[in-house]
C-alpha positions in Angstrom: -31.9 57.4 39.0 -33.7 56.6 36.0 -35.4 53.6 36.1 -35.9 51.1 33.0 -39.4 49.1 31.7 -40.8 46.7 33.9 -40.4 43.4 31.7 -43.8 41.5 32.0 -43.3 37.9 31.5 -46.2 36.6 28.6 -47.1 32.9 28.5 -46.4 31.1 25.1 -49.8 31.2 24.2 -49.8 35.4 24.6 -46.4 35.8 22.5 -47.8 33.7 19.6 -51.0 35.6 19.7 -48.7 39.4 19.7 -46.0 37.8 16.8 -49.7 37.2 14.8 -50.7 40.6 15.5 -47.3 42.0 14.3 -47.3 39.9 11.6 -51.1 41.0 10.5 -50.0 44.6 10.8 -46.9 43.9 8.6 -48.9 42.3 6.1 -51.4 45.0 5.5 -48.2 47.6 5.6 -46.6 46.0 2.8 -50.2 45.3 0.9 -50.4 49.3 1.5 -46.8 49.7 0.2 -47.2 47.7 -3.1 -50.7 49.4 -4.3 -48.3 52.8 -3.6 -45.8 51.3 -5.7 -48.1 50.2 -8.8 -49.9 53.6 -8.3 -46.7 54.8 -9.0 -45.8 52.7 -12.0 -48.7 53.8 -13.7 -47.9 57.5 -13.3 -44.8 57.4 -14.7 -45.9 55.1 -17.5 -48.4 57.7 -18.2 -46.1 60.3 -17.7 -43.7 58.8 -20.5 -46.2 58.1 -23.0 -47.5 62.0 -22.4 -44.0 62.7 -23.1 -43.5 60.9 -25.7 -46.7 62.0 -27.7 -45.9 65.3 -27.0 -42.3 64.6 -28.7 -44.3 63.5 -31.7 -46.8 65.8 -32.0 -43.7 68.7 -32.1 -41.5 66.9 -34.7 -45.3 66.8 -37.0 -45.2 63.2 -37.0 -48.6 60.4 -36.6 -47.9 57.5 -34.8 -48.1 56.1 -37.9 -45.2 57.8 -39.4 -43.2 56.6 -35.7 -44.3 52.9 -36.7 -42.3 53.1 -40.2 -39.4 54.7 -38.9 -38.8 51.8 -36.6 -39.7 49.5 -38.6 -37.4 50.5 -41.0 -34.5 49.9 -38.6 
């Protein structure tokens, strides 16, 4: 018969010093996560305004020629 995990009983002083631990870890996951996420942000920026430009370039126009036509609206 399959036994289950033998519960060891921390004192208060040992649980607040794991939860700090945990919460240390967390904190540096989610630091990790949110330079991912800006890393991210930046490549798709780039990736639009590469797109863009690219759109420009085909049609013949400058970016000063984009300027006007919004302008004008």
């Amino acid at each position: 018969m399959a036994r289950g995990r033998k519960k060891t009983n921390l004192t208060l002083d040992e649980q607040l010093e794991k939860v700090i631990s945990e919460i240390e870890t967390e904190e540096i996951k989610l630091k990790e996560l949110k330079n991912t996420k800006k890393e991210l942000e930046e490549q798709i920026k780039s990736n639009r305004i590469k797109e863009l430009d690219e759109f420009i370039s085909s049609r013949g126009l400058s970016i000063e020629d984009v300027k006007e036509l919004l302008e004008k609206e």
